[in-house]
Structures are given as structure tokens and as C-alpha cells.
VEXBA-866212 format. One line per field, with one value per residue (C-alpha): x, y, z; residue in three letters. Coordinates in steps of 0.2 Angstrom, whole numbers, padded with zeros to 4 digits. Layout:
c1 <- X,...
c2 <- Y,...
c3 <- Z,...
type <- ALA,...
***
This chain:
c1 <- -0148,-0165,-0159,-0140,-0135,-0131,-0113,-0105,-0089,-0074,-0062,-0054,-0058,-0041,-0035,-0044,-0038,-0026,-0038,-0052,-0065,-0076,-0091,-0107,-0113,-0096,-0085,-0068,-0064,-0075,-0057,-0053,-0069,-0069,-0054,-0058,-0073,-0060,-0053,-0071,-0070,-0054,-0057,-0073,-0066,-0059,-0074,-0087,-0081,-0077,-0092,-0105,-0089,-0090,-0110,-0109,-0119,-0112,-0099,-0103,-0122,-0115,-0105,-0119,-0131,-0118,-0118,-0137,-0139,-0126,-0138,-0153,-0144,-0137,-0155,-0165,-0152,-0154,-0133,-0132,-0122,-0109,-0109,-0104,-0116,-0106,-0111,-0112,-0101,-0113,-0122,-0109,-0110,-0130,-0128,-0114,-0129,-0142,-0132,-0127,-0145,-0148,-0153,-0148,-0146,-0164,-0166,-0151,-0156,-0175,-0170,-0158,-0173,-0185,-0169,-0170,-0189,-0185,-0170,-0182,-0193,-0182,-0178,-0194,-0197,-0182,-0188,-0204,-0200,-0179,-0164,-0169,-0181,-0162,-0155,-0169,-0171,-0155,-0140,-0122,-0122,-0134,-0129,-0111,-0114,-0126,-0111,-0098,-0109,-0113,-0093,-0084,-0099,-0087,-0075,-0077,-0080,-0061,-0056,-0066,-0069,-0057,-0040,-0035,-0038,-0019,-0013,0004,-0004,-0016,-0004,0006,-0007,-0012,0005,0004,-0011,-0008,0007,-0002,-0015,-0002,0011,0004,-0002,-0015,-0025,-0013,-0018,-0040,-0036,-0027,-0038,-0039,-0018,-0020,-0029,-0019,-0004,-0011,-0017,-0001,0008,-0005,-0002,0019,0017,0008,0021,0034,0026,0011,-0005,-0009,-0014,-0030,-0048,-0055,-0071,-0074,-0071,-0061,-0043,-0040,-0027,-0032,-0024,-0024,-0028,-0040,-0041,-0050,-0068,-0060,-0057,-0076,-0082,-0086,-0080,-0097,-0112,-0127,-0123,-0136,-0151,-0164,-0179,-0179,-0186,-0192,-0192,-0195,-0181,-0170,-0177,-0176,-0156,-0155,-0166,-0154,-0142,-0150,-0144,-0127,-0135,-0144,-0128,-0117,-0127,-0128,-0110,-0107,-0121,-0112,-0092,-0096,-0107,-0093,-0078,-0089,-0095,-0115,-0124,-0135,-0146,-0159,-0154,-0152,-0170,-0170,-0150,-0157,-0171,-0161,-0150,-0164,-0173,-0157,-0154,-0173,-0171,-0154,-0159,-0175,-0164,-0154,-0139,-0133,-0138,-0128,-0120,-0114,-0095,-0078,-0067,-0073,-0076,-0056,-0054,-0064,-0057,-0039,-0044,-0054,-0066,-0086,-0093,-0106,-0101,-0085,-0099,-0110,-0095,-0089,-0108,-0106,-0089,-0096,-0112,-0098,-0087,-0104,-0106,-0092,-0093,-0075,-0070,-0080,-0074,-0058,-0066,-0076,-0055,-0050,-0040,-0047,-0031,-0031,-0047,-0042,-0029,-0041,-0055,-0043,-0041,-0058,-0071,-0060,-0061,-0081,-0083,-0069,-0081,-0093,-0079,-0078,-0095,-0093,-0080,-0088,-0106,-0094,-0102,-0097,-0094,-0094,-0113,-0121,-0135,-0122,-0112,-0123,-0135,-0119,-0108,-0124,-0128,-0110,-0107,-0125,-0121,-0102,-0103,-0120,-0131,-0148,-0164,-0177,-0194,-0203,-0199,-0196,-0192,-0175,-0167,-0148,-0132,-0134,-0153,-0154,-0139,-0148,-0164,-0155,-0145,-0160,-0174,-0161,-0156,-0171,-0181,-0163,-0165,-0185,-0180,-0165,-0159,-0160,-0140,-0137,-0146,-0140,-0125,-0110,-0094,-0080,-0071,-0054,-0047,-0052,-0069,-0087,-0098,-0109,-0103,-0117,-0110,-0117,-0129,-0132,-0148,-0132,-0117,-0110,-0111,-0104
c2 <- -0219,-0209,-0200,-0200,-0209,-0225,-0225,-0239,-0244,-0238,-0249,-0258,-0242,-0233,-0222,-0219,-0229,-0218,-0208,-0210,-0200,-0207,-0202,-0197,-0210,-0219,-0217,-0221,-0231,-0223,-0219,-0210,-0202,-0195,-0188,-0180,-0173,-0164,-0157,-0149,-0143,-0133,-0128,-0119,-0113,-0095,-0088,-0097,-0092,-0072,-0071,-0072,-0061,-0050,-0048,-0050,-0064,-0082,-0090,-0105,-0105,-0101,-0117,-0128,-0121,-0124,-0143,-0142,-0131,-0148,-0160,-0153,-0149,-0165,-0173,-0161,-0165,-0183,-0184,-0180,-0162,-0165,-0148,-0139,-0124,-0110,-0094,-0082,-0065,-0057,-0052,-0044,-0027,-0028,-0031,-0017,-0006,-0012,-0008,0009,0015,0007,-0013,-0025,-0044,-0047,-0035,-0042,-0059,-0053,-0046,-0060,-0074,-0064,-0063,-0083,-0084,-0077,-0089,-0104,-0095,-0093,-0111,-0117,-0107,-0113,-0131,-0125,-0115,-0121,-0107,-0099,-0085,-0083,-0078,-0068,-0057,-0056,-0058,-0057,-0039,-0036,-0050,-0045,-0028,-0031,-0044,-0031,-0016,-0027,-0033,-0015,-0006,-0017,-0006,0007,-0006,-0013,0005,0016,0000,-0013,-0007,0007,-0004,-0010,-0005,-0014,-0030,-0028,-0022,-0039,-0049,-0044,-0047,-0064,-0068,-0062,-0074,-0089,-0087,-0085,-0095,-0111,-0126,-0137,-0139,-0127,-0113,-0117,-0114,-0096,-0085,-0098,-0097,-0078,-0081,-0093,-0081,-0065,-0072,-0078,-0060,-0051,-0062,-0060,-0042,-0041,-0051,-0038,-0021,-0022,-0013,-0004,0014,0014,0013,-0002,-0003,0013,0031,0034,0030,0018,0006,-0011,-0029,-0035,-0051,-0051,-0070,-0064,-0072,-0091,-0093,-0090,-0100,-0119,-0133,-0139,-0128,-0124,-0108,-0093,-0094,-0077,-0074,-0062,-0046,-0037,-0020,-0015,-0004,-0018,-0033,-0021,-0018,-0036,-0041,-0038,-0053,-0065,-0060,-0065,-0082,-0088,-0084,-0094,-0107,-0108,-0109,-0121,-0134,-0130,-0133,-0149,-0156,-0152,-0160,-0174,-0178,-0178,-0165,-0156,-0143,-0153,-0151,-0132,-0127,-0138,-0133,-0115,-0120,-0131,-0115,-0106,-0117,-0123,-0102,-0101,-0114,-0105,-0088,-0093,-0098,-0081,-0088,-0083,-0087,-0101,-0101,-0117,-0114,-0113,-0118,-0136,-0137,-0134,-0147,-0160,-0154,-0158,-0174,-0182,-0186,-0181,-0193,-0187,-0196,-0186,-0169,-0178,-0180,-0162,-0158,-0169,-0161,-0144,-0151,-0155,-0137,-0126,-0137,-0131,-0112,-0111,-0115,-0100,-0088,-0091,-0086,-0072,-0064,-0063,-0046,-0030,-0028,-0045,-0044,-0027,-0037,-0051,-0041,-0030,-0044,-0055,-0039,-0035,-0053,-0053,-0039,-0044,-0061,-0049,-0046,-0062,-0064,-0052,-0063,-0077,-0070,-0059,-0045,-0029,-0016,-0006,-0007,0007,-0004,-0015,0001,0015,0004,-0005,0012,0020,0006,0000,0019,0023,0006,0008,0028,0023,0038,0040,0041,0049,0042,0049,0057,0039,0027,0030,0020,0020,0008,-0008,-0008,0008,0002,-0015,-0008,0004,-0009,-0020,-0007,0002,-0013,-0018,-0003,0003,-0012,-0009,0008,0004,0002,-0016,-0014,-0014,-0029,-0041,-0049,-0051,-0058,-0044,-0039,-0031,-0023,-0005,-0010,-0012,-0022,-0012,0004,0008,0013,0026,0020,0002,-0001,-0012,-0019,-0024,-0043,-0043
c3 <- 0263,0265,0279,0272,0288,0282,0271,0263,0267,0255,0252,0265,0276,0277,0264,0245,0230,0219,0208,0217,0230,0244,0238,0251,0254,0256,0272,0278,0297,0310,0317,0300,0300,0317,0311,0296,0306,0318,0305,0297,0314,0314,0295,0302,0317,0313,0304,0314,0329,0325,0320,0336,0344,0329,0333,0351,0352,0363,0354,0364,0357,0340,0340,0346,0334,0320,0323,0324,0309,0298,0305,0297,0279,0281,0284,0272,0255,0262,0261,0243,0248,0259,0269,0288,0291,0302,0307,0293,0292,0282,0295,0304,0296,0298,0316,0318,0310,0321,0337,0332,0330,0347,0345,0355,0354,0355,0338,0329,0331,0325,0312,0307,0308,0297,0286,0289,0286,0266,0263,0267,0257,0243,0242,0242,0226,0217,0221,0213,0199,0195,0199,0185,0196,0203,0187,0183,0199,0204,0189,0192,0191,0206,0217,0215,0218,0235,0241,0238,0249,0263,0264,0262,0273,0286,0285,0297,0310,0307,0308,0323,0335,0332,0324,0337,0353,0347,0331,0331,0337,0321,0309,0313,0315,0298,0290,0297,0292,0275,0274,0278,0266,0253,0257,0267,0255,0256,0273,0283,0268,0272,0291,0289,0298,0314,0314,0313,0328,0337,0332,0337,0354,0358,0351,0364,0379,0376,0372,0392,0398,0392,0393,0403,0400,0385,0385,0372,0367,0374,0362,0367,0362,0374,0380,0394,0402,0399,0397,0379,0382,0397,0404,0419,0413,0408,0424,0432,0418,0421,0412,0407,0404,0394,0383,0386,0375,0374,0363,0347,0346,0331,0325,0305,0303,0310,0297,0284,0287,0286,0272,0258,0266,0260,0243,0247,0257,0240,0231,0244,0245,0222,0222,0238,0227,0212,0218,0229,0212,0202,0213,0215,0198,0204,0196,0211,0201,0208,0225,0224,0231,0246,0251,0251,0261,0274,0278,0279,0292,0303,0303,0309,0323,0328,0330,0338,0352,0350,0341,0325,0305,0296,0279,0271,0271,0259,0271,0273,0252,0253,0263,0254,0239,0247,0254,0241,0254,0251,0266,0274,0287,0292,0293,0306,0316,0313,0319,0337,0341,0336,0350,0365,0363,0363,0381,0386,0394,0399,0377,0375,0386,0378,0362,0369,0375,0359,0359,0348,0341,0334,0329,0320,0311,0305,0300,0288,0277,0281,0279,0260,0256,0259,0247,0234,0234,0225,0211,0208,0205,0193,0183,0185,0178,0162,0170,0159,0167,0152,0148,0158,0163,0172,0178,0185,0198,0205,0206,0215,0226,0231,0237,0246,0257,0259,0264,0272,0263,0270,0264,0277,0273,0289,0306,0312,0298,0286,0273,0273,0270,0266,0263,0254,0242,0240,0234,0222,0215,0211,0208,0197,0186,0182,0181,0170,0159,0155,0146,0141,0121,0112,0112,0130,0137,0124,0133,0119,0120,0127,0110,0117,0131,0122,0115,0124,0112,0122,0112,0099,0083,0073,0061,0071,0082,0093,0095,0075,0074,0057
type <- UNK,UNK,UNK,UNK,UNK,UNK,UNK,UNK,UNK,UNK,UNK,UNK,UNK,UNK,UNK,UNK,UNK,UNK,UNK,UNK,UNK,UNK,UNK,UNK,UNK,UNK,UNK,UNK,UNK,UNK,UNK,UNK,UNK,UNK,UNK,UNK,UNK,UNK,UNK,UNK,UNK,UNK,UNK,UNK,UNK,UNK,UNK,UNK,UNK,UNK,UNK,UNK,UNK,UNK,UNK,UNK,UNK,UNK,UNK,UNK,UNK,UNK,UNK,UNK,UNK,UNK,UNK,UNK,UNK,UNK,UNK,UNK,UNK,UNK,UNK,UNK,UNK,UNK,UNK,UNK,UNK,UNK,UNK,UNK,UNK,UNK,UNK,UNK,UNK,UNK,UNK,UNK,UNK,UNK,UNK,UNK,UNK,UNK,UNK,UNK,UNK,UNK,UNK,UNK,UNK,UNK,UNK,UNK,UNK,UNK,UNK,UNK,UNK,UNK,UNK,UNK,UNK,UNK,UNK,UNK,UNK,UNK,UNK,UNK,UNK,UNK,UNK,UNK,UNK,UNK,UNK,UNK,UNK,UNK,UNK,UNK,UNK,UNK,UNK,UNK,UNK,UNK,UNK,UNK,UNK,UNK,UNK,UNK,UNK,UNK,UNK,UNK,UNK,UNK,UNK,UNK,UNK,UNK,UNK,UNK,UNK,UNK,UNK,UNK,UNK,UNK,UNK,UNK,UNK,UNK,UNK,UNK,UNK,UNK,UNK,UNK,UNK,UNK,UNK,UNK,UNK,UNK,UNK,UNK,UNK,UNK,UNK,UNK,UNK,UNK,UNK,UNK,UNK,UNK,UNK,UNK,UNK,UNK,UNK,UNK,UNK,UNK,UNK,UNK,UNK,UNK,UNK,UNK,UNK,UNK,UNK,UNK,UNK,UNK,UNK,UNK,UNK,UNK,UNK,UNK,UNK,UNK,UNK,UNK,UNK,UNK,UNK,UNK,UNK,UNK,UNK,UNK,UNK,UNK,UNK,UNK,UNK,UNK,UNK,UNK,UNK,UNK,UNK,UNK,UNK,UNK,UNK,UNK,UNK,UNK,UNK,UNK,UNK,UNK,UNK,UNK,UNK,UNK,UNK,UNK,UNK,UNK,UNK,UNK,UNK,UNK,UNK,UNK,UNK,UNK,UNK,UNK,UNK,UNK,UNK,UNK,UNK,UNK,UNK,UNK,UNK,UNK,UNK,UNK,UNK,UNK,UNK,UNK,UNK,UNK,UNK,UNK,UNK,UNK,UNK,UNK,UNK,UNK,UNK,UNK,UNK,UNK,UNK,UNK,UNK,UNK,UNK,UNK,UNK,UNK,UNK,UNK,UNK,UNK,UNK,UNK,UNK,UNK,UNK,UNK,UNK,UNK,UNK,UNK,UNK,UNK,UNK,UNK,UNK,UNK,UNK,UNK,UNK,UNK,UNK,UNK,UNK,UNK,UNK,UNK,UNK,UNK,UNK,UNK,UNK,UNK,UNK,UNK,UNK,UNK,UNK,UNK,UNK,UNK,UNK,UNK,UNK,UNK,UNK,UNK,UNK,UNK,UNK,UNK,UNK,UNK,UNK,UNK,UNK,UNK,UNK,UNK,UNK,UNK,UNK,UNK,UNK,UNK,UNK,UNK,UNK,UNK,UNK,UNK,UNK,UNK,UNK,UNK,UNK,UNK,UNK,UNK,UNK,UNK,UNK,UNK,UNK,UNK,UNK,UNK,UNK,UNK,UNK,UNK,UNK,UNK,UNK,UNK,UNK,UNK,UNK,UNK,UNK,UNK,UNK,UNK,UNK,UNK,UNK,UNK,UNK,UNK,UNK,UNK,UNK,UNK,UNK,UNK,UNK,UNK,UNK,UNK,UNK,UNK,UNK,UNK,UNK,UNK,UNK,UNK,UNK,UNK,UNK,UNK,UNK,UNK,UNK,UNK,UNK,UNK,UNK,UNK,UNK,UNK,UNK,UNK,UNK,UNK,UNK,UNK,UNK,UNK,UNK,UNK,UNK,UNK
***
């Protein structure tokens, strides 16, 4: 299995043995596997297709370059991490930036390679030197800190562009969405954000039906009468089709916005090799470099094309992790079935009508839950909040990117947002932990609720061992 296209029968094809998993390089019937690759398909569906909407980029292109972006992770770990690469929501507030000082797809996409060109960068030096230049750079304080800022500096997206278009259509959509997330189990539970799309589809085009027109922004600042679910463009569109392709543009201040992303790619991709190698019971630390560096060449190849970057994704971990099946095999099916939709213009110009309202009620919870990852970073790296050192770079950088402050450097080049609050979260900690004390930058064991062990006492040099 060089190329990790070559599997193994398991079993006698059809379902696992009690107890056990289908490894890798093992697969089910090609019936089953075909299947299970629909079903990587829909897992990805919600997110991956938001997204290029999200950042006003081909959903059509997006999809194709998804299933190109699997093939070359699958081909790069040579099978060893089973994986779907979608389009990655990071970027979303990055290109929200970019447009609002005047960028078009050309930049965003520019921007988004160079972005591309570090994370392929980035793994090659982790293959050289271990994930320990990870953990040196960037600990859990700084990369949960620059994850929060680049998902909460969403947030006025949802709320000036996306929210008022049809606030009660969002408000339900988001109920219901929050519902499914809770309440659904298994599989139903991984696909929550597509239902909430299905759902609030379905809500806009009844909601026509019964009250006509809407009177309200349409994407702009201004208050129009407009359908809510315009179908107008499904129609033109042609069942088969290539999707549009255009070349990137680059600008400095754009790459700079988008630089500090690929903090949150290295970090996604870290805990994507760690969770499969875990559920799987093959240690990948060795494979940790080259993952990074397959992400970071499949995101090359798609934005050269002017689609968007790729991420590996949670939502198909969740569903190996509920069907015990690891094949490989299953993701290059989910990567031919994700070749045929983007072939298919008339699929998406059903994406591409996807109502602002529901998109208001989506983003609420998906923009939070991108910037609650960064707390759970935090938990999972023990970060003590208590310790200045860990406390004052993150509480300044998280509010410079979320209340996009500004630095202006010259007449025509200014730092704000998201870059800004990256580099003050990084510069900061490190530049914090040269002058700081002995005490706080040895990491102890939390003692209570009510005590730091970062609290010096008087007449210690640190935190009282005895």
C-alpha cells in the first residue's frame, strides 16, 4: 500500500466483527464502501459548502477542489491518515476583512495561497525538526487565543450583513439548529449544521409561499423587497458544467490579514492526526509534518485555481468514530462524489441561494463554536489563566482582533483585527515570558479553585512546592 490505494479485504466484506475496526488499509464491499463515502460527503456538506458562500467564492469550484485536496492528503500520508479535506471557515472572517477594505476574489484568494505556501512550509519543518518547534512557538496559550480572535472577529458579519436580511427566519433557524446539535445521536448529531440548512431552506421557501416578499436589507445597507429564497439562478444553470476558475491576485496588506490562519490550520491538523491515531490505535506523530504539508499543498493547488483553502475535518472524524470504519478507501470515494457535484453547476446554484436569514441563523452558532474551539484548546493545553504571562497577551490580543483596533504604520499600510491581535498575542507571550520571574513560567499543577500556583508568596522565589 505505497500509494494507500490498495486495501485489504475485512472480513467477509459486510459489516465489522463485534469489537473490531477496519483499519486503513482495510475496506468493506465496494457497495458498502461507496456508501460510507456518500456519507463523508454529506458529514462535510454543511460547512464545506458555507463556506465559499460565506467568502463569495464558487461553491461548485469549492467542492471539486475538496475532492482534489483528499486525493493528495490521501496520497501524501500514503493511506496511514484516513481524512476528507473541506474548505476551511477560518478564512471566513479574513476574507469578510479583505472585501471591506476593498479586495476582491482575486485578493482573497492571494492572500489565502500565500497563507497556503506557510502551512506547507510549516509541515516540512515539523518533518525536519519533530512538533516540538510547534510547542515551542506557538503553546496552548497563543494558539488558543489566535483561534478564539479569528472566530469572534465573525461576529459582526452574522450581525450587520447576514442576521437582519430575516431575523425571524434566523432566530428559528438557530433554535433548530441548536436542537439538532444537542438532541440528535450519532451520525444525525455530526450532520447538524447541513439539517439547519435543509430546515431553514425549506422555512424560507414556505414563508414566500404564505407572505410574499420580505421587506429588508438584502446584503446591503439598505431596505429592499426581495424573495427569501431566490431560485431564479437554478434555473439558467446547466446540469453539467465546468465551475469558474480565475487567477490570484496579491496585495501585502491582504497576506498579512491572512497570515495568522495558519495558526489555527497547524492546530487543526495536530489534533485531526492526534484523534484518528488515537481511535485507531496507530501512533501518527510521525506522520504529523507531512499532514500539515499535504493541507498545505492541496490548499496551494486550489486557490491557484481561485477556490478556497482546505482543512482536514471534524465531522468525518465523527463519523469514523461512529462507524468504526478507518478505510481509506471510503475517503477516495467521498473524493469522486465530491469530483461529479462540483461538475454540476445547477447543484451549485442551489448552494449559492442559500437565504441570508438562514445563513444568519447558522453562523450565530458556527462563528461561536470556531472561537469556543480556542477554549478548548485552553483546557486541553491546562492553560492558567491565572498566570499573568498566560493572561495579559491573550486579553489584549483577543480584544484588538475582535473589536478590530488598528495600528497605523504609514499613510498606506495599517495593522488591525486579526493580524494585529495575532502578532500581539505571540510577540507579547514570548517577549512577556523573557522578562518575566522564574515563578510564572514554570507550569504547576492548578491547586484549588481560589488558589493560582502562580501566586508568589512572600518570602518564596515561586510557587511553594512544599
Amino acid at each position: 500500500m505505497s500509494l494507500g490505494v490498495r486495501w485489504t479485504l475485512h472480513g467477509d466484506g459486510k459489516t465489522p466483527a463485534p469489537g473490531a475496526v477496519v483499519r486503513p488499509d482495510e475496506r468493506l464491499s465496494w457497495p458498502r464502501t461507496f456508501g460510507l463515502g456518500a456519507q463523508h460527503v454529506v458529514a462535510m456538506f454543511g460547512a464545506s459548502f458555507v463556506a465559499p458562500v460565506l467568502m463569495g467564492l464558487d461553491p461548485n469550484l469549492a467542492i471539486m477542489m475538496s475532492g482534489v485536496a483528499t486525493a493528495i492528503f490521501l496520497l501524501a500520508t500514503k493511506g496511514r491518515v484516513p481524512s476528507y479535506l473541506g474548505c476551511s471557515l477560518s478564512f471566513v472572517g479574513v476574507a469578510a476583512t479583505i472585501r471591506a477594505s476593498g479586495g476582491d476574489v482575486a485578493t482573497i484568494t492571494g492572500a489565502v495561497f500565500a497563507v497556503a505556501v506557510a502551512l506547507f512550509l510549516v509541515g516540512l519543518a515539523v518533518q525536519r525538526f519533530g512538533a516540538r518547534i510547534i510547542h515551542a512557538a506557538m503553546p496552548p496559550v497563543v494558539t488558543g487565543a489566535v483561534v478564539m480572535l479569528i472566530g469572534f472577529n465573525l461576529a459582526p458579519v452574522t450581525a450587520s450583513t447576514y442576521w437582519p436580511q430575516d431575523q425571524w427566519t434566523a432566530l428559528t433557524v438557530m433554535l433548530f439548529t441548536g436542537l439538532a446539535v444537542v438532541c440528535l445521536r450519532g451520525f444525525l448529531s455530526r450532520i447538524a449544521i447541513f439539517l439547519g440548512l435543509v430546515f431553514g431552506y425549506l422555512l424560507s421557501w414556505v414563508l414566500d409561499l404564505v407572505f410574499g416578499k420580505i421587506h429588508s436589507p438584502a446584503g446591503g445597507p439598505e431596505a429592499v423587497d426581495h424573495w427569501r429564497l431566490d431560485l431564479s439562478a437554478v434555473g439558467k444553470a446547466d446540469w453539467i458544467g465546468l465551475p469558474t476558475f480565475h487567477a490570484p491576485a496579491f496585495e501585502w496588506s491582504a497576506i498579512l490579514v491572512a497570515l495568522p490562519v495558519v495558526i489555527a490550520l497547524v492546530a487543526e491538523n495536530a489534533g485531526h492526526v492526534k484523534a484518528v491515531g488515537e481511535m485507531t490505535g496507530d501512533s501518527l506523530d510521525d506522520k504529523l509534518g507531512t499532514a500539515i504539508a499535504a493541507d498545505g499543498a492541496a490548499s496551494m493547488l486550489s486557490t491557484a485555481v481561485g477556490g478556497p483553502p482546505n482543512t482536514t475535518y471534524s465531522e468525518n472524524i465523527g463519523v469514523m468514530a461512529a462507524t468504526r470504519v478507518y478505510s481509506t478507501a471510503a475517503y477516495w470515494a467521498a473524493a469522486c462524489f465530491a469530483l461529479l457535484f462540483g461538475l454540476c453547476p445547477k447543484f451549485g446554484a442551489v448552494v449559492a441561494a442559500i437565504p441570508g436569514g438562514v445563513l444568519g441563523g447558522i453562523t450565530v452558532i458556527l462563528y461561536g463554536m470556531i472561537g469556543l474551539l480556542g477554549a478548548q484548546i485552553w483546557l486541553n493545553g491546562r492553560v492558567d489563566l491565572r498566570n499573568p504571562l498566560n493572561l495579559v497577551p491573550a486579553a489584549a490580543g483577543i480584544i484588538i482582533g475582535v473589536g478590530g483596533v488598528s495600528l497605523k504604520i504609514t499613510d498606506s499600510f495599517e495593522l488591525g483585527g486579526i493580524a494585529l491581535g495575532t502578532i500581539v498575542v505571540i510577540t507579547g507571550y514570548h517577549v512577556l515570558r523573557a522578562f518575566a520571574p522564574a515563578h510564572l513560567k514554570t507550569q504547576e499543577p492548578l491547586l484549588d479553585s481560589g488558589t493560582s500556583a502562580y501566586d508568589e508568596k512572600p518570602g518564596t522565589e515561586g510557587p511553594d512546592k512544599t
